[in-house]
VMD Tcl script that draws the C-alpha trace (Angstrom):
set ca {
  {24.88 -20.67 70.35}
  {21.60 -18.88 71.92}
  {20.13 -18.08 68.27}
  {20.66 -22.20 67.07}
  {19.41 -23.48 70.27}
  {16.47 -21.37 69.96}
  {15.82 -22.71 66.65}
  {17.00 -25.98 66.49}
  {17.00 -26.79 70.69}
  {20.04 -28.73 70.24}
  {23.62 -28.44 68.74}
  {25.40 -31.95 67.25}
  {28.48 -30.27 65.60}
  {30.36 -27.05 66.80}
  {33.20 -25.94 64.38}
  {35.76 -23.18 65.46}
  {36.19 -21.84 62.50}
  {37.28 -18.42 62.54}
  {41.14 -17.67 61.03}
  {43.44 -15.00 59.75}
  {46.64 -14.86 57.99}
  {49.34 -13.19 59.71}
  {51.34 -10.31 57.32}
  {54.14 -11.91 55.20}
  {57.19 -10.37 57.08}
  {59.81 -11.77 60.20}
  {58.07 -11.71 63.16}
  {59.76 -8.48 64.36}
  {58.22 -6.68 61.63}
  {54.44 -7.54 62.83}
  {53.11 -4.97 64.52}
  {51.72 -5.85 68.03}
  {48.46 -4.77 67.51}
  {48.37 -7.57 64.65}
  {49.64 -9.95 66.82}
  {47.14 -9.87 69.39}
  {44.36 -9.96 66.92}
  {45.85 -13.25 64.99}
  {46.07 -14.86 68.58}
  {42.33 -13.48 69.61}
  {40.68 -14.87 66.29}
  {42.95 -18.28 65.66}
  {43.47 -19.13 69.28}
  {41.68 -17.86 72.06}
  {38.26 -17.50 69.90}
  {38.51 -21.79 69.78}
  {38.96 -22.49 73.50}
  {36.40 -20.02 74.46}
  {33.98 -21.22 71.59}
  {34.56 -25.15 72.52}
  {34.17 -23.81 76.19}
  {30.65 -22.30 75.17}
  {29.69 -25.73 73.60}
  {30.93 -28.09 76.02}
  {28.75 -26.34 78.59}
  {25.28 -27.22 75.98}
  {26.82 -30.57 75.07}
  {27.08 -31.28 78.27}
  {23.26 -30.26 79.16}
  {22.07 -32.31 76.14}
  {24.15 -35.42 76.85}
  {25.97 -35.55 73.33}
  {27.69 -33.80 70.53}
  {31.04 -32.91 68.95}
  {33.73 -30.18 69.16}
  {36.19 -29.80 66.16}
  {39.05 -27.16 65.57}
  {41.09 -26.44 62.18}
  {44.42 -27.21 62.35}
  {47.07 -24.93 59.65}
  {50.30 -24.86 59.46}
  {52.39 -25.22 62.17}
  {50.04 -27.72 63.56}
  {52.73 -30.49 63.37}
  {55.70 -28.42 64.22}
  {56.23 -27.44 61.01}
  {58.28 -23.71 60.81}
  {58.13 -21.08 57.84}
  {59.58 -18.01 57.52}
  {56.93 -15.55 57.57}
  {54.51 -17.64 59.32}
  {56.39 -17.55 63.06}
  {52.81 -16.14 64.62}
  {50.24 -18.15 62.53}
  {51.85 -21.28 62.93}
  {52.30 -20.21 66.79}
  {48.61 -20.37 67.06}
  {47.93 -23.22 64.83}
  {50.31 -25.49 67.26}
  {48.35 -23.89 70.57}
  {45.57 -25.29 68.83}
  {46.36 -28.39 68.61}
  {47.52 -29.15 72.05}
  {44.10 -27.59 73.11}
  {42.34 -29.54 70.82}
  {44.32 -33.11 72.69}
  {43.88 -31.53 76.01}
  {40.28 -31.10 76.00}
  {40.00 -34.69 74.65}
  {41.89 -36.08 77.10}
  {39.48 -33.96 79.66}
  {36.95 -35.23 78.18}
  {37.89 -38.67 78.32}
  {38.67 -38.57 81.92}
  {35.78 -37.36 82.68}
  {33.56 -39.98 80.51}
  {31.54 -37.26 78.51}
  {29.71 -38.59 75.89}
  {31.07 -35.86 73.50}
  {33.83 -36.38 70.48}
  {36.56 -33.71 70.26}
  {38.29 -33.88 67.28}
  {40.88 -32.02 64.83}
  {39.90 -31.08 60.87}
  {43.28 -30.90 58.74}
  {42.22 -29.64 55.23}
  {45.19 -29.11 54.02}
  {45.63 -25.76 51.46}
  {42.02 -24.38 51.04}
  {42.15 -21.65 48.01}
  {40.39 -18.65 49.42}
  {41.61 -15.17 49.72}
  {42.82 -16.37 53.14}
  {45.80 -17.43 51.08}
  {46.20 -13.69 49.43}
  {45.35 -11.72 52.22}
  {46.58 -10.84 55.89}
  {44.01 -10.53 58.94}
  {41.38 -10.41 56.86}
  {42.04 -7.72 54.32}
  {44.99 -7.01 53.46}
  {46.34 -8.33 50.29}
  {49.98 -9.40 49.53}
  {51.96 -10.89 47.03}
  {52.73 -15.05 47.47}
  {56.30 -16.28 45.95}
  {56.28 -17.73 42.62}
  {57.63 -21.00 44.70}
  {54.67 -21.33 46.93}
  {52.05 -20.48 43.95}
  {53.42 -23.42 42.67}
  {52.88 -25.98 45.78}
  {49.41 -24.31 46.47}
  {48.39 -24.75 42.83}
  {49.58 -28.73 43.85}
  {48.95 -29.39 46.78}
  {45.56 -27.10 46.78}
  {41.87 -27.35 46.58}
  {38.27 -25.45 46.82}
  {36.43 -25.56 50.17}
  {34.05 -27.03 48.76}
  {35.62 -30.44 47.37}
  {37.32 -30.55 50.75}
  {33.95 -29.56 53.07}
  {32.32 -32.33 51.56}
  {35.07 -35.19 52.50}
  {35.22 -33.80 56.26}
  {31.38 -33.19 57.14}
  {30.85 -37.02 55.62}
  {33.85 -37.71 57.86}
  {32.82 -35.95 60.79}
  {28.80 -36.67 60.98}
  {29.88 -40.89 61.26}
  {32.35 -39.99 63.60}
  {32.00 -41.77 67.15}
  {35.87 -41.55 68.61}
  {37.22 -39.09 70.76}
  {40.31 -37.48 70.13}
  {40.13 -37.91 66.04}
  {41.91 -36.23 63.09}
  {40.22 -35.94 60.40}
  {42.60 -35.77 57.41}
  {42.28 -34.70 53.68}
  {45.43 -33.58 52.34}
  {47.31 -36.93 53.51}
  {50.89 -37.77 52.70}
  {49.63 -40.69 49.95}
  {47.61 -37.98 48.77}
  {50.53 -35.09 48.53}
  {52.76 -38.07 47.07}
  {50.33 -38.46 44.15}
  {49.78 -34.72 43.63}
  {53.30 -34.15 43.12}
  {54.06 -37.42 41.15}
  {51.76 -36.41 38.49}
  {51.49 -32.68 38.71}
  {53.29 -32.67 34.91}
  {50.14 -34.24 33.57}
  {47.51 -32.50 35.98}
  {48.09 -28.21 36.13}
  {46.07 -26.18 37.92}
  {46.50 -22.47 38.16}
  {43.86 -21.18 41.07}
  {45.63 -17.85 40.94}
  {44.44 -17.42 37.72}
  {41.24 -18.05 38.74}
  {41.30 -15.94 41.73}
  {42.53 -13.01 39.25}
  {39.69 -13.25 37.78}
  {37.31 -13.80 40.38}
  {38.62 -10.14 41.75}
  {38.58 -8.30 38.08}
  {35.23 -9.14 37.68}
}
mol new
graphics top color blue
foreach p $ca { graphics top sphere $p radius 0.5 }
foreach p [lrange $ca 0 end-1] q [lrange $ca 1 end] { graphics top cylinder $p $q radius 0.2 }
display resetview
């Protein structure tokens, strides 16, 4: 925050950001020191980050706050994903609870939610950052659906999010008319990104 105000004096849009996967085992497998990281990065890093920018919204009279919401988000439960999804869903309810703060409060400052939906990165591969594991021949098939660079979906939520004037928003790409029509033709349309991200690491 200090280094962009110095260069650009003010800041419109602050993204939390930051994420790691959780390892692919039951939740008593996870080892605790694992756990607390997950929860420091995914969950406590956004409400002290949006706490950081409310403060220099706040000075400059305007700007907006937006979080990334994963899986679990919308109650949704997997096995293997009891800790990740745990901090996806405190996310959330942050995310609503500072907008209703804000809102009570009449700040002239947007908070809003960013759903993207599967992003292929290594974030799908790998475990707290670095650690790579093996995905289920089941779910390589709905990611290689349902999935889609950061870059095709970065460019539908910043043209989303810099017209934005509402508090409170979600800002959607993977909807469920969009899902509906991925799976509905995925006979005619394959994609294999694991292929790609084979190759990506080989080379």
């Amino acid at each position: 925050m200090d280094k962009t105000i110095e260069k650009y004096k003010v800041v419109d849009i602050w993204i939390n950001n930051a994420g790691v996967n959780q390892p692919m085992c039951p939740i008593w497998e996870v080892d605790s020191d694992k756990i607390n990281r997950l929860i420091d990065i995914d969950l406590k890093s956004a409400i002290i980050g949006s706490k950081i920018a409310m403060k220099q919204m706040k000075k400059q009279g305007f700007g907006q706050i937006y979080g990334i919401e994963g899986y679990g988000s919308n109650d949704a439960m997997m096995l293997e994903l009891s800790v990740y999804g745990t901090s996806k869903r405190g996310l959330t309810y942050f995310l609503d609870a500072l907008a209703k703060e804000v809102e009570e409060e009449k700040l002239p400052i947007q908070i809003g939610k960013l759903s993207p939906g599967i992003m292929i990165t290594d974030f799908i591969t790998h475990s707290m950052g670095n650690e790579e594991f093996e995905l289920p021949e089941k779910t390589k098939k709905v990611y290689n659906i349902l999935g889609d660079y950061p870059d095709v979906i970065a460019e539908f939520l910043v043209s989303k999010m810099i017209i934005n004037k509402k508090n409170g928003v979600r800002i959607n790409w993977l909807t469920n008319t969009k899902a509906s029509l991925r799976f509905m033709t995925c006979a005619f349309n394959k994609r294999d990104f694991f292929k790609a991200l084979e190759s990506g690491k080989n080379n």
